[in-house]
DRENDO-1510 file (C-alpha; in Angstrom, 1 decimal, always signed):
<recs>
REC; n; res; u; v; w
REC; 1; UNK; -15.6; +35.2; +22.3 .
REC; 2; UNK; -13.8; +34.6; +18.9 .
REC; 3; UNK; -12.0; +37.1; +17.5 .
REC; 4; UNK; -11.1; +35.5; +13.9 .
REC; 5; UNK; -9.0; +36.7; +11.0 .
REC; 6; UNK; -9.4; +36.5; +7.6 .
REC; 7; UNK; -6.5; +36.6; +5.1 .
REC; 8; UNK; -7.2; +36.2; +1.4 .
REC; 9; UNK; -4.6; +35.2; -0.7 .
REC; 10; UNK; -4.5; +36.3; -4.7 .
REC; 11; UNK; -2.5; +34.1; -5.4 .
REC; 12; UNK; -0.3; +36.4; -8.3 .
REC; 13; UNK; -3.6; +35.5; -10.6 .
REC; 14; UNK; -3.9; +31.8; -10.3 .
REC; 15; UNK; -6.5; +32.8; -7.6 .
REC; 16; UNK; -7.6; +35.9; -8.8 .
REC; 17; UNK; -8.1; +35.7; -12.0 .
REC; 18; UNK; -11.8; +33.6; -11.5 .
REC; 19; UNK; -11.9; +34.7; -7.7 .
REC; 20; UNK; -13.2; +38.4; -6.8 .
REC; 21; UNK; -10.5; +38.9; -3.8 .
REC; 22; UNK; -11.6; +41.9; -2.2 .
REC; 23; UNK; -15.5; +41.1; -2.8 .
REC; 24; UNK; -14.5; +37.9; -0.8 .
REC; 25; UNK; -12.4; +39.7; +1.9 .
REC; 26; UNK; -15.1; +42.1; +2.8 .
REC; 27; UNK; -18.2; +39.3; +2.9 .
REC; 28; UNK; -15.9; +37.9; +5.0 .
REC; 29; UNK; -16.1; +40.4; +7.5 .
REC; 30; UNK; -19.1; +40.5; +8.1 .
REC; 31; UNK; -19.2; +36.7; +9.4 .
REC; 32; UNK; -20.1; +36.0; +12.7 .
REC; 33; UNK; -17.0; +35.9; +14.9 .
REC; 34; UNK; -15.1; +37.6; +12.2 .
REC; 35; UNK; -13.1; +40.9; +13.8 .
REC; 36; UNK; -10.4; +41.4; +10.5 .
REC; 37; UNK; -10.6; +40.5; +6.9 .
REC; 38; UNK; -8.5; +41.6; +4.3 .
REC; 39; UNK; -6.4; +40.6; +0.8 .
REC; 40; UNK; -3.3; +40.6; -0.2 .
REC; 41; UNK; -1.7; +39.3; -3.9 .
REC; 42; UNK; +1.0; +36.7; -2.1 .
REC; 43; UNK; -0.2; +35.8; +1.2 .
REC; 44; UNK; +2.7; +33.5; +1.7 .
REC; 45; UNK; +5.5; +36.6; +1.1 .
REC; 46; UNK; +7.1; +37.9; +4.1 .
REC; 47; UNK; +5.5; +41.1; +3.8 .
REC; 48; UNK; +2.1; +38.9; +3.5 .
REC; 49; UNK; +3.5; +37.0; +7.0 .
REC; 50; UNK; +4.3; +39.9; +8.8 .
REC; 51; UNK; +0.7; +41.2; +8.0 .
REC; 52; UNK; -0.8; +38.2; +9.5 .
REC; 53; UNK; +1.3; +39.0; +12.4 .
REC; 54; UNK; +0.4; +42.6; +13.2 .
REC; 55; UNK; -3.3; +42.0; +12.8 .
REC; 56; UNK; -3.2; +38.9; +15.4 .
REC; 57; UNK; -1.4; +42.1; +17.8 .
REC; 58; UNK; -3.7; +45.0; +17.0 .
REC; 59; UNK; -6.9; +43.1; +17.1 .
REC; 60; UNK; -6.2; +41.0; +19.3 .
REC; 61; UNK; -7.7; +37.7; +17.4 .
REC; 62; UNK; -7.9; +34.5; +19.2 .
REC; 63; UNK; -8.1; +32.5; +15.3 .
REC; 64; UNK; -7.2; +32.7; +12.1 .
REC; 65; UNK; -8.3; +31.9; +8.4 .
REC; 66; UNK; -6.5; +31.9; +5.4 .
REC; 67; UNK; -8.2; +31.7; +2.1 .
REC; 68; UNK; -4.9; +31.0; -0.4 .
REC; 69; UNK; -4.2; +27.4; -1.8 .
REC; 70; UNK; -3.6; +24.0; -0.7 .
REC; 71; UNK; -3.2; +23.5; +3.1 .
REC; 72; UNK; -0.2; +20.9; +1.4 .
REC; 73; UNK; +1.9; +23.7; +0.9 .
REC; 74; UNK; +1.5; +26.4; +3.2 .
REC; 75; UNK; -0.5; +25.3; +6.2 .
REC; 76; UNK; +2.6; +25.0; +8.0 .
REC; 77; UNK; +3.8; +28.3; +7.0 .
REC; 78; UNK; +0.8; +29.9; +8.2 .
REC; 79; UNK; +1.1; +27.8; +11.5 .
REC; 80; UNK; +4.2; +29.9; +12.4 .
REC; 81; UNK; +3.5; +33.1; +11.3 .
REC; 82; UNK; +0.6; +32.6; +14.3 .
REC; 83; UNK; +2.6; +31.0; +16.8 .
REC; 84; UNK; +5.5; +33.6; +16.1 .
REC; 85; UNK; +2.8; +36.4; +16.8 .
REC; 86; UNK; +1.9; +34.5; +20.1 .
REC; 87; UNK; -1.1; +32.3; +18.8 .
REC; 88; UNK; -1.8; +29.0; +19.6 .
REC; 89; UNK; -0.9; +27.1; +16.2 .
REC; 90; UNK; -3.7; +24.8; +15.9 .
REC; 91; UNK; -5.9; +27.9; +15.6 .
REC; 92; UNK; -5.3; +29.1; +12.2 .
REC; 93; UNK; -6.8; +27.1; +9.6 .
REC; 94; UNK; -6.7; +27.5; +5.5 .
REC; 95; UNK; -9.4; +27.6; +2.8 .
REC; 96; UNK; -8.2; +26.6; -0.2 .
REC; 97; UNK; -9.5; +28.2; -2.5 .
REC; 98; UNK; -7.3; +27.6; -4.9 .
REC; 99; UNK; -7.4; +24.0; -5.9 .
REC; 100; UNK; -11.3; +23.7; -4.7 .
REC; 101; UNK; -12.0; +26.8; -6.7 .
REC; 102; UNK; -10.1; +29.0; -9.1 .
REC; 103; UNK; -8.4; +26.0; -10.7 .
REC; 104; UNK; -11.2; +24.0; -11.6 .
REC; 105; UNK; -14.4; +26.6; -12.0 .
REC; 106; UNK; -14.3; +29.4; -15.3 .
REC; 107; UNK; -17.7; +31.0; -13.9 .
REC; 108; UNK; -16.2; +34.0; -11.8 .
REC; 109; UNK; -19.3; +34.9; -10.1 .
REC; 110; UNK; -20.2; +30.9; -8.9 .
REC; 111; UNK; -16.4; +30.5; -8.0 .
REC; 112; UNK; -16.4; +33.7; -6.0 .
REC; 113; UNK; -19.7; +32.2; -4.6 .
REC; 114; UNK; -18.0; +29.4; -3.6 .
REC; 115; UNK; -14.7; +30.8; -2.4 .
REC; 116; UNK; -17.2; +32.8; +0.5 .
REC; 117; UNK; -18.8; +29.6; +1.6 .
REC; 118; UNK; -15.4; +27.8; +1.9 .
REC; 119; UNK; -14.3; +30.8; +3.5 .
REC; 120; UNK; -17.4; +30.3; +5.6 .
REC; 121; UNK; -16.7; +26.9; +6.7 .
REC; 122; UNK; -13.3; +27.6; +8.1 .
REC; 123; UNK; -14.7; +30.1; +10.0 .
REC; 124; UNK; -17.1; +27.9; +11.9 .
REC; 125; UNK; -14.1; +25.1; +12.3 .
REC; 126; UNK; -12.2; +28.1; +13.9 .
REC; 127; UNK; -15.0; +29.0; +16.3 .
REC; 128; UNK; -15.1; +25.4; +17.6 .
REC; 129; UNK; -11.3; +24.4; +17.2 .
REC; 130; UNK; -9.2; +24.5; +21.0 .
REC; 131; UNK; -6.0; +25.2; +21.4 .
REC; 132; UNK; -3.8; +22.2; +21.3 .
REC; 133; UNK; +0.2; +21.2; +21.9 .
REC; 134; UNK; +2.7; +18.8; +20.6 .
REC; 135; UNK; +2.8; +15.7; +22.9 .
REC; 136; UNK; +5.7; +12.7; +22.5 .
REC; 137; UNK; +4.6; +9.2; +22.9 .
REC; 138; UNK; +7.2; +6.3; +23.0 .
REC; 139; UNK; +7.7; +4.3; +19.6 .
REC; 140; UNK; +7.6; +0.7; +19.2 .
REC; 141; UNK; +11.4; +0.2; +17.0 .
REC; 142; UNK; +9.9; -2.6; +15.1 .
REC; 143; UNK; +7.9; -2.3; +11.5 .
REC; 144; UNK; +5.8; -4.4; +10.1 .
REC; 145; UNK; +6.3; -5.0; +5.9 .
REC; 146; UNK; +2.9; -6.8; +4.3 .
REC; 147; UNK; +4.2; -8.3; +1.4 .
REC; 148; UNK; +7.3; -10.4; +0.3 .
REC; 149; UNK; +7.7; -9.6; -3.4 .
REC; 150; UNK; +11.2; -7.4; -4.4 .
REC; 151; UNK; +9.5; -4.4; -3.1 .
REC; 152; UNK; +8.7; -5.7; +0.1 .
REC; 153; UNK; +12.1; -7.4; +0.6 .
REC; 154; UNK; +14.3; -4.7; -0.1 .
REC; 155; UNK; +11.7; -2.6; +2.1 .
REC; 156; UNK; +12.7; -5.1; +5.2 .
REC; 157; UNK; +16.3; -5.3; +4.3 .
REC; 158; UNK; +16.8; -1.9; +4.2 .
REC; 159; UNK; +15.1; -1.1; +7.8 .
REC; 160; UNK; +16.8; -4.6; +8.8 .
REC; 161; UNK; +20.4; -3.5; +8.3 .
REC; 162; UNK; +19.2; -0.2; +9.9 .
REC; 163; UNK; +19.1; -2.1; +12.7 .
REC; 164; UNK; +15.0; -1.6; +13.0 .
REC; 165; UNK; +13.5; -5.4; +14.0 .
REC; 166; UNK; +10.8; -6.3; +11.1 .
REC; 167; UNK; +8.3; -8.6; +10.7 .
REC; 168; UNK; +7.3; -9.5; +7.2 .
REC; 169; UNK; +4.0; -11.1; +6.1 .
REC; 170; UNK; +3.4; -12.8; +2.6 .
REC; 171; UNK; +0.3; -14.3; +2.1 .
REC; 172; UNK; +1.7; -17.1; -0.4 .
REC; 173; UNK; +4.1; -20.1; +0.3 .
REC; 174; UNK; +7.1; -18.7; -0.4 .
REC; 175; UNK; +8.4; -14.3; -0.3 .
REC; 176; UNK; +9.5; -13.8; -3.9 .
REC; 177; UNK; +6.3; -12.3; -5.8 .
REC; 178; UNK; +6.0; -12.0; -9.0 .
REC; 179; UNK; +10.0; -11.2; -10.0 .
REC; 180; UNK; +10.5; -14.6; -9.0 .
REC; 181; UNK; +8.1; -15.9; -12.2 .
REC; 182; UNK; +10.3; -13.3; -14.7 .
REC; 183; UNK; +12.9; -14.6; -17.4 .
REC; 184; UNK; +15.2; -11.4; -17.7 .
REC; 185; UNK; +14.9; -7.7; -16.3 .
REC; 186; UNK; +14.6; -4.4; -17.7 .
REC; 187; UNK; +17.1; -2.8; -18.3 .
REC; 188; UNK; +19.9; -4.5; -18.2 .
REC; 189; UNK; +18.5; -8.0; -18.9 .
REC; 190; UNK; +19.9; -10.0; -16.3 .
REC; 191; UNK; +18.2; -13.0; -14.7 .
REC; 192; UNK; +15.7; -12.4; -12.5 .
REC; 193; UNK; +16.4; -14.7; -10.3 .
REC; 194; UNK; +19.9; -14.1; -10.1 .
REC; 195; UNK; +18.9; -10.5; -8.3 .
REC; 196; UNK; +16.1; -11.9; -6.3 .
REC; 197; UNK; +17.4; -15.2; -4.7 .
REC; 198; UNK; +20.1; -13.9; -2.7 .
REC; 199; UNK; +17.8; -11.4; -1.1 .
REC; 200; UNK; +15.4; -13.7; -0.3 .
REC; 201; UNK; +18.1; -16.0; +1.6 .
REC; 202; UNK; +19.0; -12.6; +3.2 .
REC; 203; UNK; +15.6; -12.3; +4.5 .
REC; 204; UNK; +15.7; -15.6; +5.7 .
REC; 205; UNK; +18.7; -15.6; +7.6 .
REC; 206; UNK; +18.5; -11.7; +8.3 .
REC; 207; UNK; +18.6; -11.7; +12.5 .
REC; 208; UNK; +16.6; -8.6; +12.5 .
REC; 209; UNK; +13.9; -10.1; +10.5 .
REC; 210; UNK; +11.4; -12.3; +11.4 .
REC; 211; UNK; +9.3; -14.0; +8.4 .
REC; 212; UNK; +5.5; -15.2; +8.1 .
REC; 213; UNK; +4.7; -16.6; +5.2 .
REC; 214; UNK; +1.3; -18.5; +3.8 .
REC; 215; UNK; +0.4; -15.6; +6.3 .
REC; 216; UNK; -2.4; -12.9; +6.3 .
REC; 217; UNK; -2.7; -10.0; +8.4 .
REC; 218; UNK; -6.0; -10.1; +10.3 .
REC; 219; UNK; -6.3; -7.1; +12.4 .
REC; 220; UNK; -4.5; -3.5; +12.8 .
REC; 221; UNK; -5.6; -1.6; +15.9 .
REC; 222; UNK; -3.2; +1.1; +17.8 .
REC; 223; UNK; -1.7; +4.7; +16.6 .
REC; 224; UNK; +1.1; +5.6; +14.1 .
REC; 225; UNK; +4.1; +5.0; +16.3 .
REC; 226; UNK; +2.3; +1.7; +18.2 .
REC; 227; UNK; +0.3; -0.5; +16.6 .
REC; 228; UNK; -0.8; -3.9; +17.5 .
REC; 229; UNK; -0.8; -6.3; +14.8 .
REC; 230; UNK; -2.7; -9.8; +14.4 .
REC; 231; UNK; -1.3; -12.0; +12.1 .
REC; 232; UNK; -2.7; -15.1; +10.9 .
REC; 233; UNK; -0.5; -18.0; +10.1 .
REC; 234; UNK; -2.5; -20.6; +7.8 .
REC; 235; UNK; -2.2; -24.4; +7.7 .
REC; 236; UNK; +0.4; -25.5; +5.6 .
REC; 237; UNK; -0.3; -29.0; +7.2 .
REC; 238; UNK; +3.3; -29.5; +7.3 .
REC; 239; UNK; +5.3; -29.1; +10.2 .
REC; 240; UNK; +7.7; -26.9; +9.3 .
REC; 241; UNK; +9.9; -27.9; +12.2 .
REC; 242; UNK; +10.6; -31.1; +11.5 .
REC; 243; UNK; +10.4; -31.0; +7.9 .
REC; 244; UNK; +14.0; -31.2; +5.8 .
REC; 245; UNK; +12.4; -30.3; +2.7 .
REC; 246; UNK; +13.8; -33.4; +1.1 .
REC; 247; UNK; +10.6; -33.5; -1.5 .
REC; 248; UNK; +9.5; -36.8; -1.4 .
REC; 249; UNK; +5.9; -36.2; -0.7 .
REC; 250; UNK; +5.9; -34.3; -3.9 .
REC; 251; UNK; +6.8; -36.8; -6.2 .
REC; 252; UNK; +5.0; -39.4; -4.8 .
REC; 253; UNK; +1.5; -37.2; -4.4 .
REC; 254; UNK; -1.0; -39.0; -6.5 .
REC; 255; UNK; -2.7; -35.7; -7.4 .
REC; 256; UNK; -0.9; -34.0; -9.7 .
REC; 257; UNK; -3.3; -32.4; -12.2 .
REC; 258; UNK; -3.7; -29.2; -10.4 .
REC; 259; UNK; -3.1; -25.7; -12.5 .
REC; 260; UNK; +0.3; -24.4; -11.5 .
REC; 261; UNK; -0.1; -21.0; -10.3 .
REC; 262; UNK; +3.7; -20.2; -10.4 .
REC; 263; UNK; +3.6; -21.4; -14.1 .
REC; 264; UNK; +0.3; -19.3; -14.4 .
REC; 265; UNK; -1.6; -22.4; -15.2 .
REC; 266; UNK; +0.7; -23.2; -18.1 .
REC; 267; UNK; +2.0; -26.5; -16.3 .
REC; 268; UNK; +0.6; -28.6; -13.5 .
REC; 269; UNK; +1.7; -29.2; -10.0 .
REC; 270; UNK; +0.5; -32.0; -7.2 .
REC; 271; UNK; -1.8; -31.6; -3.8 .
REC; 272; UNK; +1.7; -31.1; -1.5 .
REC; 273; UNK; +3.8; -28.7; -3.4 .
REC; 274; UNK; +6.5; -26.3; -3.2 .
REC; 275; UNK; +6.0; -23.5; -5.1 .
REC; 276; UNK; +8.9; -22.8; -7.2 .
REC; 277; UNK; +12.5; -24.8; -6.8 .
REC; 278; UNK; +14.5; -21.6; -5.2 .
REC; 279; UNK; +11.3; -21.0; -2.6 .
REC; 280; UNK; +11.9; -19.4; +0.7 .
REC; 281; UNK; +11.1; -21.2; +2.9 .
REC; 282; UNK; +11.9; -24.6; +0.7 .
REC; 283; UNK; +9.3; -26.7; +2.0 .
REC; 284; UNK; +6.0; -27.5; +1.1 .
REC; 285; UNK; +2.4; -26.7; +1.9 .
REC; 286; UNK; -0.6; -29.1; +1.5 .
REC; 287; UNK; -3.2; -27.4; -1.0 .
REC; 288; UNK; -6.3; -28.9; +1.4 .
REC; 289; UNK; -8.3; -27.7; -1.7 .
REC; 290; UNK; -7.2; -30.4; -4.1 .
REC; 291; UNK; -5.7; -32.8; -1.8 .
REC; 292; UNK; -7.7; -36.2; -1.9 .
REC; 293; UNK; -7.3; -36.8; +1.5 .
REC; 294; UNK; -8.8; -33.3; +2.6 .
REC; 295; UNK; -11.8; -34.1; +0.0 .
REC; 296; UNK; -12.4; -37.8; +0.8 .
REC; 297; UNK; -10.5; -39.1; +3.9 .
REC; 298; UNK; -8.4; -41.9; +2.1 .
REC; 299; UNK; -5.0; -41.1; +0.5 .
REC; 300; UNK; -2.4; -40.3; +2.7 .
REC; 301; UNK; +0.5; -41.1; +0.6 .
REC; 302; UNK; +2.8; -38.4; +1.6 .
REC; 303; UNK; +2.3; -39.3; +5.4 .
REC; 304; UNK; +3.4; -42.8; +4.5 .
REC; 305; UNK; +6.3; -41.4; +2.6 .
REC; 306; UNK; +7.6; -38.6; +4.7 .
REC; 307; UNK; +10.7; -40.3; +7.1 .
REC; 308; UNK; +10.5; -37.3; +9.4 .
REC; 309; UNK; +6.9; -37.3; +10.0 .
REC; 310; UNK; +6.2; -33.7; +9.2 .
REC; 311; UNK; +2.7; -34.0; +7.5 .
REC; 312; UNK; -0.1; -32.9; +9.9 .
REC; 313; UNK; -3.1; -33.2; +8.7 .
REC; 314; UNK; -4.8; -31.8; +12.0 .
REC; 315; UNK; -2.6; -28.3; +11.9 .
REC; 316; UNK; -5.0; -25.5; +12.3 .
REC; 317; UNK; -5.0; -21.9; +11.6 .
REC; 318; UNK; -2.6; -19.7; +14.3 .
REC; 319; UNK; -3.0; -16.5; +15.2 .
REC; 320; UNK; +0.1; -14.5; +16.5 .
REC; 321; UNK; +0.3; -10.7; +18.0 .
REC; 322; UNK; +3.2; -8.8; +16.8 .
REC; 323; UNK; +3.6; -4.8; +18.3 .
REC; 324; UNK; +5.3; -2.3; +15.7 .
REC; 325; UNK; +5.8; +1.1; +15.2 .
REC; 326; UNK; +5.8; +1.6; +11.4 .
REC; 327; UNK; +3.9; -0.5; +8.4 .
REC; 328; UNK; +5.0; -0.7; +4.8 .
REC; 329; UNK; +2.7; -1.5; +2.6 .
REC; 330; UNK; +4.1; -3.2; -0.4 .
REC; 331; UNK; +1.1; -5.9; -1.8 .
REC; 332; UNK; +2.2; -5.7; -5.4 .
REC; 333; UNK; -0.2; -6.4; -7.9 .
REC; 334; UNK; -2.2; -9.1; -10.0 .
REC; 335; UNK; -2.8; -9.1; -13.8 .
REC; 336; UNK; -6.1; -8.3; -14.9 .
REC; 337; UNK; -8.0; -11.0; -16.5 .
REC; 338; UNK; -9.0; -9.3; -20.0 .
REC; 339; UNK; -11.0; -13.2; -20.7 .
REC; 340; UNK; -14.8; -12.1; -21.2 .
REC; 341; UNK; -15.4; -14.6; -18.3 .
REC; 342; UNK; -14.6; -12.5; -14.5 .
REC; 343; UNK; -13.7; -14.0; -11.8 .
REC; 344; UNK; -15.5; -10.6; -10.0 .
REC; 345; UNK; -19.2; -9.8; -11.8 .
REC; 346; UNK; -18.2; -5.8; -10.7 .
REC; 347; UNK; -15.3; -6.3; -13.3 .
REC; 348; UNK; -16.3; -6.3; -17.7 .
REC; 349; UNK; -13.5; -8.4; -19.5 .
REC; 350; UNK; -13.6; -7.6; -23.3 .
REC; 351; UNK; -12.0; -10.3; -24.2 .
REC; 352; UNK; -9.6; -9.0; -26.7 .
REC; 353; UNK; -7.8; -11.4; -29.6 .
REC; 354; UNK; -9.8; -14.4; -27.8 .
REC; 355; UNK; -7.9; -14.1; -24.3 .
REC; 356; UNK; -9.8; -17.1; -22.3 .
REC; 357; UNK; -11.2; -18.4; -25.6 .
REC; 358; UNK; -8.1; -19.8; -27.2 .
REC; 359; UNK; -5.3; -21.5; -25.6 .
REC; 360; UNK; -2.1; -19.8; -27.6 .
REC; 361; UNK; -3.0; -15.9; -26.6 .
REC; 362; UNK; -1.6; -15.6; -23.4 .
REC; 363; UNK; -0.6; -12.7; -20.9 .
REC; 364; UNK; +2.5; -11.2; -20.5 .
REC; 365; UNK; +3.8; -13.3; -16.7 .
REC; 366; UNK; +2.5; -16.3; -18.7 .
REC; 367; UNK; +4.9; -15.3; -21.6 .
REC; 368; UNK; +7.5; -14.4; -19.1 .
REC; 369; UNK; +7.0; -18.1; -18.1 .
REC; 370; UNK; +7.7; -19.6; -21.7 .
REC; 371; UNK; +10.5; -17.6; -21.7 .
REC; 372; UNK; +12.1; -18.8; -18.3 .
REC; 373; UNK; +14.9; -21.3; -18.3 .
REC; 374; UNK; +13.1; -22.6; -15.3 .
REC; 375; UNK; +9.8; -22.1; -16.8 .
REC; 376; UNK; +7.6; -25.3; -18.0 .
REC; 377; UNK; +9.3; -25.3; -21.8 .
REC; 378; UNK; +12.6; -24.9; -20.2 .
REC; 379; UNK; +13.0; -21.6; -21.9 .
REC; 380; UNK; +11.3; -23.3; -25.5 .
REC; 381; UNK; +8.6; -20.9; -27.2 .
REC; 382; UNK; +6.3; -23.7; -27.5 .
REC; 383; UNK; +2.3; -23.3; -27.9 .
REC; 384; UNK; +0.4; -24.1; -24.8 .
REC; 385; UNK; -2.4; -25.6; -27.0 .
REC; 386; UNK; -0.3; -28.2; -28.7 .
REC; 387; UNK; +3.4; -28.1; -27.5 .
REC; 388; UNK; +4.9; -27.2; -30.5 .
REC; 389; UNK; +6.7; -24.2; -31.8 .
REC; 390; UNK; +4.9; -21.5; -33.6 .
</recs>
């Protein structure tokens, strides 16, 4: 039979002031289940603890509600104050009616209202909740990073030198992200790449990190502590074993009008490319897209070319399984497309000075691009509709 609690919090006035306290304490006992209500201005107080506590002994209650604020801040401390007084933790359960109620309502008579029926609700969760205990489950000592951009390395460096195994996943070519396509940084204005490069050799070379890229996760299943990760390693239709990255197939690609996405379409690459010249790994991928033989069966120049025989046209898709304990999240971003044309009908573009409409306004990577030594004016403010300088 429950035997339930009810403790409601004042807050000082940040409750009390649109909640009626008392009105709610004694509706509240009345409840089905309910053997105790009462109010009190702080709740979380020691003298507000200790009343908790000696109600749970003289009326022998079995649960406990607390109608105060956000179960954020003082669930725990409520937890305790129970389990000091010999109750089962997991039984004592908050209301907030705080940040549900008093802070966003002005009507005092709908927020009170409202305050009961949250108060309500908790009661009910009580009445069904069982008492529960900690349990301790091994923990896989790997983690998992998705993303190789400067947040995402430093992420797996970090854990790496910890001496905690990762296994990072980037979905493009090469780790790097977008700091790679910068000129200078804030604030100090040194070269991007100068901070990023040697951290992404790091990675490479890091024992305690192993590295996917032109990789996607595919699947997450497990529990915090061991999950079971699916990872899928794309084509690059280059073997990456036998490949010395010498570049060959590159210049020698016949196609080699394709929009560079490092340059963010401001210069062109070919079909076999590597991304950017300080790329991790530093060999390149087939873009099956745009490459002639993909699209027609002839072509094949950089098989011809390539001394090592590296280019596999027939490589498919791999999936690997990878167990961890932890994931880091770290997918950076992408720029949104102001042009009025969308790549994504759910998204409006408006289109502002003529973005997508005239060549010479551009966005601020592709600017970042112009303004990179390694960019595709050399570092030259040049105008992408006719080459010149403004």
């Amino acid at each position: 039979m429950a035997r339930i609690g009810v403790f409601v919090c004042h807050c000082g006035e940040n409750i009390a002031s649109v909640v009626d306290c008392e009105r709610v304490a004694k509706i509240s006992a009345s409840l089905p289940g309910v053997t105790y209500a009462t109010d009190y201005k702080y709740m979380c107080s020691d003298p507000g603890q200790d009343l908790i506590k000696s109600a749970i002994a003289e009326h022998n209650l079995n649960g406990v509600v607390v109608a105060a604020c956000s179960p954020h801040m003082h669930e725990t401390t409520f937890r305790k104050a129970a389990q000091q007084a010999g109750l089962n933790p997991y039984l004592c359960e908050m209301a907030n009616i705080r940040e549900h109620c008093s802070w966003v309502h002005d009507d005092h008579e709908k927020a009170t209202q409202k305050a009961i029926d949250l108060v309500r609700i908790m009661v009910e969760k009580v009445r069904r909740n069982h008492p529960l205990e900690p349990v301790q489950v091994s923990v896989t000592k790997r983690a998992l990073v998705i993303g190789g951009g400067i947040a995402g390395i430093q992420a797996a460096l970090d854990m790496a030198n910890g001496g905690i195994e990762v296994v990072l996943v980037e979905k493009e070519p090469s780790i790097g992200g977008h700091m790679a396509q910068l000129s200078e940084t804030f604030p100090t204005l040194d070269c991007s790449q100068c901070i990023l490069t040697p951290k992404m050799v790091e990675v490479a070379q890091h024992p305690n990190i192993k590295l996917y890229t032109y990789s996607e996760v595919e699947n997450v299943s497990g529990f915090v502590g061991n999950f079971k990760v699916t990872v899928r390693k794309k084509a690059r239709s280059v073997n990456m074993e036998l490949c010395n990255g010498c570049g060959l197939c590159t210049q020698k690609c016949p196609s080699r009008k394709i929009p560079n996405e490092f340059d963010r379409g401001l210069s062109n690459r070919s079909a076999i490319y590597i991304p950017f010249p300080q790329a991790i790994p530093n060999k390149p991928v087939i873009d099956r897209d745009h490459c002639i033989h993909f699209k027609t069966g002839k072509c094949g120049v950089c098989e011809k070319v390539c001394g090592t025989k590296a280019i596999d046209f027939d490589q498919q898709d791999e999936l690997v399984n990878e167990e961890v304990g932890a994931i880091v999240v770290a997918t950076g971003y992408d720029l949104y497309n102001i042009s009025m044309d969308q790549p994504n009908d759910k998204l409006e573009g408006y289109g502002e000075y003529g973005y997508g409409k005239y060549p010479d306004v551009i966005d601020g990577l592709q600017f970042e691009r112009l303004l990179s030594a390694t960019g595709p004016t050399g570092g030259k403010i040049l105008r992408p509709s006719d080459g010149k300088e403004p």
